[in-house]
N, C-alpha and C positions, 0 to 999 in steps of 0.2 A: 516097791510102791512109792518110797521117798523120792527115788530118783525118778520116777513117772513125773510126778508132782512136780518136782523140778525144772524138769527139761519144760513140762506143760508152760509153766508159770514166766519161765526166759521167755520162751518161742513168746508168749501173749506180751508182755514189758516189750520185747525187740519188736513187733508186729506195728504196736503203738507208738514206739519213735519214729519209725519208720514212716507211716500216715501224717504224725503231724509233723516233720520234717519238710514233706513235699508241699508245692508251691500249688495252687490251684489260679490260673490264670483264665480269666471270658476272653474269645475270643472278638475282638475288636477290629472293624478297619475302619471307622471313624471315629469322629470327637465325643465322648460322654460327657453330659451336661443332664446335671442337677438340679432342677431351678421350680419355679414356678410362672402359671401362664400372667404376663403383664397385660397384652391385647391380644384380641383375636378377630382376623378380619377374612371374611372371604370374597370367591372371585368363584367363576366357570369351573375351573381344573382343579383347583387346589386351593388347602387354608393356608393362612399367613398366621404363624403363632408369633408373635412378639414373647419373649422367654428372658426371665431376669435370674441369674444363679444366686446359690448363696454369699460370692463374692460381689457382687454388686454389679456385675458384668452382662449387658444386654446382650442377646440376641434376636434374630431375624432371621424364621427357618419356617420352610413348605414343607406343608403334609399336601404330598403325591398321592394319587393313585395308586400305587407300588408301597408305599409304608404302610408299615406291618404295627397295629395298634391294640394296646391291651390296659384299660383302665375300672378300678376299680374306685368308687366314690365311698363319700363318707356312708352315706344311705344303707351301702352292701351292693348298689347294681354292678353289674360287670359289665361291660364289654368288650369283644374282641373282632379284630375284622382290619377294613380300609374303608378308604372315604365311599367306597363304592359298595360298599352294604345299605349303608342308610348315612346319606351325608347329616339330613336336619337332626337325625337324631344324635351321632357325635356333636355337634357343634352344640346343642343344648347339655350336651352332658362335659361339655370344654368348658361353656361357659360358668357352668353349677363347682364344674373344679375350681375357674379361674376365681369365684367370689367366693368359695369355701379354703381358699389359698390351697389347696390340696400339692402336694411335691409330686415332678413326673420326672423322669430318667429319658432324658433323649440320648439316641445315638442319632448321628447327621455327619452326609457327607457332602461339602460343598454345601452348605446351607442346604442343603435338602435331608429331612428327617427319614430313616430309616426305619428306626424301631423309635416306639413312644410308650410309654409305658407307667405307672402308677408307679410313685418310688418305692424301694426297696428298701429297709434301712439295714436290715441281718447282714451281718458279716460273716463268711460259711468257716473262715479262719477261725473266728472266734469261737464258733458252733462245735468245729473239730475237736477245739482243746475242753469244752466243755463234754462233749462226747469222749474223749479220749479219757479223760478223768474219773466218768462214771464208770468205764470199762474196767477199768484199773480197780477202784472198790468194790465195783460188783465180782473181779476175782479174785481181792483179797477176801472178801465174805466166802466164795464158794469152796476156796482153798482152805479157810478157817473152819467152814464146816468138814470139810472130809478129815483134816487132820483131828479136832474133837471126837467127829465117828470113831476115826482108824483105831485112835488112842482107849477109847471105851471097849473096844470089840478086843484090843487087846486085853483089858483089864480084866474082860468077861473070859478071856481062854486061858487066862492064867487065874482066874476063880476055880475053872472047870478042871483045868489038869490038877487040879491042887486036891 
């Protein structure tokens, strides 16, 4: 039974190095940009976001027909889509971002925005080792319980043969 416990108790420790060991990489093939909206100006095809980062660094980037957009406002509204769902309506909820400063995650290629997106601030690394941590006391508790059990039930069969 000890060596059950045992091997259980490695194999979970090794399982948990092993997760937070590895690297979790997003797939990227453009520029990620953090920022906030500075202007916003439209035209026929496409908006023009003027976008300023947390380093002070402007940008000048198109939302196409083809980007892929998902924001969520201070309010609670969501939305998700492209310019060609409802243009008035993103550009009114751009602009409710742009004067609520709200942060977006642009990806963009070639000054053309790809994905736009309401910022993220979690970090999933950070989350891991916070997950990995509970694991770990949640089966020092459940190992502490069986070995308590084991030890009682012992106590109780050497009451009984006795």
């Amino acid at each position: 039974m000890n060596k059950l416990l045992i091997s259980l108790f490695s194999v979970g420790i090794l399982s948990l190095l092993v997760i937070q060991n590895n690297m979790i990489f997003a797939q990227s093939n453009g520029e990620i940009i953090n920022g906030f909206l500075q202007n916003i100006e439209v035209t026929n095809d496409k908006i023009l976001l003027y976008v300023v980062d947390n380093k002070g660094n402007s940008y000048s980037l198109s939302l196409v027909n083809e980007s892929k957009i998902g924001i969520e406002t201070q309010s609670g509204e969501r939305w998700i889509g492209n310019i060609n769902k409802n243009k008035e309506e993103l550009i009114n909820i751009l602009k409710e971002s742009q004067k609520n400063l709200e942060p977006f995650t642009i990806t963009s290629s070639n000054d053309i925005i790809t994905n736009l997106v309401s910022y993220e601030s979690s970090n999933i690394k950070n989350n891991l080792q916070y997950l990995g941590a509970s694991f770990i006391l949640l089966i020092f508790f459940i190992f502490g319980f069986v070995f308590i059990i084991n030890n009682r039930i012992k106590i109780i069969n050497s009451k009984l043969n006795i």
